[in-house]
DSSP file (Angstrom, degrees, kcal/mol; ACC not computed):
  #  RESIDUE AA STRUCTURE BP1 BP2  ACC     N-H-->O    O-->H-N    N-H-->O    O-->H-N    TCO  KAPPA ALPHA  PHI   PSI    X-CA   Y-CA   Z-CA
    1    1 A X              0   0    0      0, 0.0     2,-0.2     0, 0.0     5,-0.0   0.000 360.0 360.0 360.0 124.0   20.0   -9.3   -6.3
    2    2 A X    >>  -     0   0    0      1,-0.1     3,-1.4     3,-0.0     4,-1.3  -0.429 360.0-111.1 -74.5 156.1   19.8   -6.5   -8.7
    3    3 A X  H 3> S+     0   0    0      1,-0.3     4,-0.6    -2,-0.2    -1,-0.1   0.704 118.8  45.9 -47.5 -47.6   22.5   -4.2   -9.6
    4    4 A X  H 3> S+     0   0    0      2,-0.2     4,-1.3     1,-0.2    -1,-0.3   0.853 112.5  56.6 -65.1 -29.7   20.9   -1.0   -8.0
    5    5 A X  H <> S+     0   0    0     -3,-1.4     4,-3.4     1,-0.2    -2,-0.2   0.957 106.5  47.0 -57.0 -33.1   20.1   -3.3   -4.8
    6    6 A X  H  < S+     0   0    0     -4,-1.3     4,-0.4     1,-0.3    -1,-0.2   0.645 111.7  54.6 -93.8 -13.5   23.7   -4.2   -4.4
    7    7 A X  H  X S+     0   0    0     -4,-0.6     4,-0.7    -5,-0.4    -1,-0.3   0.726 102.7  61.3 -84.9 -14.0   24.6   -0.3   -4.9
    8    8 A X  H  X S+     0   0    0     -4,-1.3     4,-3.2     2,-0.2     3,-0.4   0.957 106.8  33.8 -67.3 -73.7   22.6    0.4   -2.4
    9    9 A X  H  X S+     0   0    0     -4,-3.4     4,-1.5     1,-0.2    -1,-0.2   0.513 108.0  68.3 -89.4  20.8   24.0   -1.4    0.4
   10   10 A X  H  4 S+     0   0    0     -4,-0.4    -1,-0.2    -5,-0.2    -2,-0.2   0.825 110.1  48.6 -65.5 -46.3   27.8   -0.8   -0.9
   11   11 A X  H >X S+     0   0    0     -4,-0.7     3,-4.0    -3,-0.4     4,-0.8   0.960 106.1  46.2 -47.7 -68.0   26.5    2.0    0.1
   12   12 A X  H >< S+     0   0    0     -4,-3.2     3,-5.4     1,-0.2    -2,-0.2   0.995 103.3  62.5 -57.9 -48.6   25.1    1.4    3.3
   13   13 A X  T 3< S+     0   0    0     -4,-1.5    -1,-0.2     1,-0.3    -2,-0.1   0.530  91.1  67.9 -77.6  20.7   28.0   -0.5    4.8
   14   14 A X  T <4 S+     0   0    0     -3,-4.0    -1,-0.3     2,-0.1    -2,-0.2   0.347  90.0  87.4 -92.6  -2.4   29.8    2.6    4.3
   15   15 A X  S << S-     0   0    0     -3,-5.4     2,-0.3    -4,-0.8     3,-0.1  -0.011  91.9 -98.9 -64.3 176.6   27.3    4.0    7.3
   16   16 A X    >>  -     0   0    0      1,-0.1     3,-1.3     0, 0.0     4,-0.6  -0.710  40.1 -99.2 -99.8-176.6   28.2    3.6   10.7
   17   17 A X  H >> S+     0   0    0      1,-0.4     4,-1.4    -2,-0.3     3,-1.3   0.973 124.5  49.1 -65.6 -64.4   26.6    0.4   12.9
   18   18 A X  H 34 S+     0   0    0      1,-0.2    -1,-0.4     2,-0.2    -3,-0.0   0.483 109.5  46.8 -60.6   7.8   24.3    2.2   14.3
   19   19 A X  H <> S+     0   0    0     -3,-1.3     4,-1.5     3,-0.1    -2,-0.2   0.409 112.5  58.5-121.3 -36.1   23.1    3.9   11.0
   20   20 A X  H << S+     0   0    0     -3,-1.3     4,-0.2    -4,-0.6    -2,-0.2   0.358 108.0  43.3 -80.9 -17.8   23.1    0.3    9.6
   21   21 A X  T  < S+     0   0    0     -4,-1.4     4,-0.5     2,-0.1    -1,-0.1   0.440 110.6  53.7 -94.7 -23.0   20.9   -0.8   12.0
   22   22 A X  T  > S+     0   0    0     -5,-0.4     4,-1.5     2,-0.2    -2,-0.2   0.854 113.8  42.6 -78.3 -73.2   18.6    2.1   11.8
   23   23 A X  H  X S+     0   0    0     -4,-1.5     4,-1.7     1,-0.2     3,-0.2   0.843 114.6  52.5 -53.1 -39.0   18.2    1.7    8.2
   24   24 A X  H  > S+     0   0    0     -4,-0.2     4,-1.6     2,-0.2    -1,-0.2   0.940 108.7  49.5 -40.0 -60.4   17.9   -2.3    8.5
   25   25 A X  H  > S+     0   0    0     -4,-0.5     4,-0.8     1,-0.3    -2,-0.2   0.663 112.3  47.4 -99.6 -17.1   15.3   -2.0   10.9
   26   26 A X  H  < S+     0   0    0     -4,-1.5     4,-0.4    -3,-0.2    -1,-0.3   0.933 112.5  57.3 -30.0 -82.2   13.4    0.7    8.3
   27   27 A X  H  < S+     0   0    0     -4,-1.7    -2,-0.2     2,-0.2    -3,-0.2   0.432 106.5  41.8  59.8 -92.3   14.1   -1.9    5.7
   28   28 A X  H  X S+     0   0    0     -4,-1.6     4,-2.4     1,-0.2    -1,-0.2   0.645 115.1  50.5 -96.0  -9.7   12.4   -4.5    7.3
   29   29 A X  H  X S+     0   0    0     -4,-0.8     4,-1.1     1,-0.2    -2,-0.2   0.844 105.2  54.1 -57.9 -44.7    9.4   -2.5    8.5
   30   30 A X  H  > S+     0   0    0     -4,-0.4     4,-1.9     2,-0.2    -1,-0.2   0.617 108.2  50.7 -56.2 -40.4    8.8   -1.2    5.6
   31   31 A X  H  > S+     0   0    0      2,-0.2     4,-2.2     1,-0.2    -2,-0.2   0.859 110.3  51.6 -69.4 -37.6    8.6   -4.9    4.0
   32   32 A X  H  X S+     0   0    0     -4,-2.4     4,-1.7     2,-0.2    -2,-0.2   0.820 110.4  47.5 -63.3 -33.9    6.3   -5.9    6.6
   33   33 A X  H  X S+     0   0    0     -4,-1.1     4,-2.6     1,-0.2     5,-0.2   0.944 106.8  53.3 -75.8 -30.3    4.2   -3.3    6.0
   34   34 A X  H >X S+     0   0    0     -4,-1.9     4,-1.4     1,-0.2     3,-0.9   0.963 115.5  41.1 -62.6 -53.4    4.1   -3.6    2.3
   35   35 A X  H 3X S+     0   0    0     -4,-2.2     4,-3.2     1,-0.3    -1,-0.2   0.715 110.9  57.7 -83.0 -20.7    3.0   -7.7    2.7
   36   36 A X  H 3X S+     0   0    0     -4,-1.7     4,-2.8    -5,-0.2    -1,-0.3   0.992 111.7  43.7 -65.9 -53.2    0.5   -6.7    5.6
   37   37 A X  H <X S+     0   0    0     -4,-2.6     4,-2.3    -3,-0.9    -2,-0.2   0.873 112.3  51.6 -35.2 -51.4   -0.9   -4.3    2.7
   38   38 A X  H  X S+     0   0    0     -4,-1.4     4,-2.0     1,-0.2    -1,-0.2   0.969 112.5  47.8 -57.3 -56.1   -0.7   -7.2    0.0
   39   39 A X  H  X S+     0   0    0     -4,-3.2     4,-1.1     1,-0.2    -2,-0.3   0.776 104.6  55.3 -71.1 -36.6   -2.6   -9.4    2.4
   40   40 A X  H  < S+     0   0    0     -4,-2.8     3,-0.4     2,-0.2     4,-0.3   0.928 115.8  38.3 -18.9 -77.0   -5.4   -6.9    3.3
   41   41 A X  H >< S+     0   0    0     -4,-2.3     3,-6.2     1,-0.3     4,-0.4   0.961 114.5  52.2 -65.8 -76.9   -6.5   -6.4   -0.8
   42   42 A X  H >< S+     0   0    0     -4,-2.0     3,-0.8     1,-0.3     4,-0.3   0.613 115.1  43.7 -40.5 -39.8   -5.9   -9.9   -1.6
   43   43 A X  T 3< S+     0   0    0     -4,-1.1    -1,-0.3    -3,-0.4     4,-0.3   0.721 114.2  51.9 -30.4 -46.4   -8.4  -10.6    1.5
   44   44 A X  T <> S+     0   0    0     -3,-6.2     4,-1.1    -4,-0.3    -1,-0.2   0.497  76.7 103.4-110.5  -9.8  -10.7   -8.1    0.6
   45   45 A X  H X> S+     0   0    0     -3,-0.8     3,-1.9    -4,-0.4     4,-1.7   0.870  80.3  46.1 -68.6 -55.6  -11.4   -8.8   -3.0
   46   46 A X  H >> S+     0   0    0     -4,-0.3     4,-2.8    -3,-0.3     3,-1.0   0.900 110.5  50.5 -57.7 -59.4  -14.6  -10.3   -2.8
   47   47 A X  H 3> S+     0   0    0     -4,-0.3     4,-0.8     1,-0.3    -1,-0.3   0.651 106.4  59.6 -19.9 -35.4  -16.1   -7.8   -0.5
   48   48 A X  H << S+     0   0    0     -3,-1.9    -1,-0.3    -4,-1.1    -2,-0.2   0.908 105.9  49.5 -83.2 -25.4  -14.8   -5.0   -2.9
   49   49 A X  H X< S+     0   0    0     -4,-1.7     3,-1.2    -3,-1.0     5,-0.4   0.824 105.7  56.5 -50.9 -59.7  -16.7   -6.5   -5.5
   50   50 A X  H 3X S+     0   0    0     -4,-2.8     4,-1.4    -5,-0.4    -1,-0.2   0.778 108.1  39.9 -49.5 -29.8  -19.5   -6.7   -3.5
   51   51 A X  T 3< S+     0   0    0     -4,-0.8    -1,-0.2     1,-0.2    -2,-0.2   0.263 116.5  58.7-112.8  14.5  -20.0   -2.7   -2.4
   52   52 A X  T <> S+     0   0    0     -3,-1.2     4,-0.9     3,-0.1    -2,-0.2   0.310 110.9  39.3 -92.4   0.0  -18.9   -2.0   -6.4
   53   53 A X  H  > S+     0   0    0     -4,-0.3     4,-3.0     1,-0.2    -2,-0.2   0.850 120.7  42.8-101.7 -31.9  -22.0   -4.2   -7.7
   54   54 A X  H  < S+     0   0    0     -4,-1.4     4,-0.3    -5,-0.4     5,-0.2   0.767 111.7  56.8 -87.7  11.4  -24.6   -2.9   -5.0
   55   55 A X  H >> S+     0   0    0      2,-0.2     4,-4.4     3,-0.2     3,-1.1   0.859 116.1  39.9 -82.3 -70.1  -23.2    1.3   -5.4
   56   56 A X  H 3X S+     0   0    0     -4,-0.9     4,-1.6     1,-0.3    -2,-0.2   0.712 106.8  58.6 -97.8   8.8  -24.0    1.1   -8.8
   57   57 A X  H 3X S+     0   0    0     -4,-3.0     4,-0.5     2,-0.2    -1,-0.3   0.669 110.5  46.1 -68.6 -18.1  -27.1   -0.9   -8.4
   58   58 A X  H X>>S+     0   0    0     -3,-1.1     5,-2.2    -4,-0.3     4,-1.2   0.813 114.2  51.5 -68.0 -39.5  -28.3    2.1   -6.2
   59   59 A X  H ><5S+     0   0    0     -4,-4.4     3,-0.8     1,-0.2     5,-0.2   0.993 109.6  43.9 -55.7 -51.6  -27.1    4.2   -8.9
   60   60 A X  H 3<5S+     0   0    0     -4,-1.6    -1,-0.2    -5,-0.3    -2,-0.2   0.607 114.1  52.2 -70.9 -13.1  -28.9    2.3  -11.6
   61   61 A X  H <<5S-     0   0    0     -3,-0.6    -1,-0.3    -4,-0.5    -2,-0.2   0.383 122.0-106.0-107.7 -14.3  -32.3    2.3   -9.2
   62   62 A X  T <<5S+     0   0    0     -4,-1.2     2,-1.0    -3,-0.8    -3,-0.2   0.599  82.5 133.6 110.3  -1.1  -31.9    6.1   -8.9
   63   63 A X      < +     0   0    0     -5,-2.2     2,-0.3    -6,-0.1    -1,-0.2  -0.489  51.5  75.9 -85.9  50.6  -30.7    5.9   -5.3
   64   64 A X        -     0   0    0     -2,-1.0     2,-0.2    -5,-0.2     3,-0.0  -0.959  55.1-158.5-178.3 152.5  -27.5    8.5   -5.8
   65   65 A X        -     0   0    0     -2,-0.3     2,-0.1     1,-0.0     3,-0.1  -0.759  37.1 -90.2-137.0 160.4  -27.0   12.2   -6.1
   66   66 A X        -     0   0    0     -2,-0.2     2,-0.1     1,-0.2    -1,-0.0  -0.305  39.4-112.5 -37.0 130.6  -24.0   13.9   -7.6
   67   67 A X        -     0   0    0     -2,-0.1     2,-0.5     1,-0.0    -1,-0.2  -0.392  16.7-152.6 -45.7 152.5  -21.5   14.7   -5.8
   68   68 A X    >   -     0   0    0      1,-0.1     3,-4.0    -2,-0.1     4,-0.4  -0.503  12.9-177.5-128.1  71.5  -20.7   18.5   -5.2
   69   69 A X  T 3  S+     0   0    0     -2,-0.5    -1,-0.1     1,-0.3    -2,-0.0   0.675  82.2  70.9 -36.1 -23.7  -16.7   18.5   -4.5
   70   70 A X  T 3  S+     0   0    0      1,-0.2    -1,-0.3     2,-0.1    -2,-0.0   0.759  99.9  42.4 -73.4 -31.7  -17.2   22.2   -4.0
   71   71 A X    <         0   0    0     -3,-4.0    -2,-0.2     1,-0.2    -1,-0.2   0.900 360.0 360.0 -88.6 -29.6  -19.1   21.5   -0.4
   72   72 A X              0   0    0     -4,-0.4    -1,-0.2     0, 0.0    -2,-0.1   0.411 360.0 360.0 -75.1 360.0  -16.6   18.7    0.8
């Protein structure tokens, strides 16, 4: 555990229980979401590869207009 982690919950287990349990439960949501995230891209790589090669082979065939950021 690194040194800011372990200041962290010195910290926290100055909270009260419920506050410690609130923040836990944050925490571990927050972890889940990140690895649901992880697992999505990793997933997805080939497929993102795929709509970058055929975008800029429409590009390169002439099949794309500018974008106008001004109208969006």
């Amino acid at each position: 555990m690194t040194n800011l982690l372990q200041q962290a919950m010195a910290e926290a287990a100055k909270l009260s229980d419920d506050a410690q349990d609130e923040l836990a439960r944050w925490i571990l949501a927050t972890l889940e979401s990140d690895q649901q995230w992880n697992q999505a891209f990793e997933h997805s790589q080939d497929l993102l590869e795929q709509l970058a090669s055929e975008a800029l082979a429409e590009f390169h065939a002439g099949e794309t207009e500018p974008l106008d950021a001004d109208s969006l």
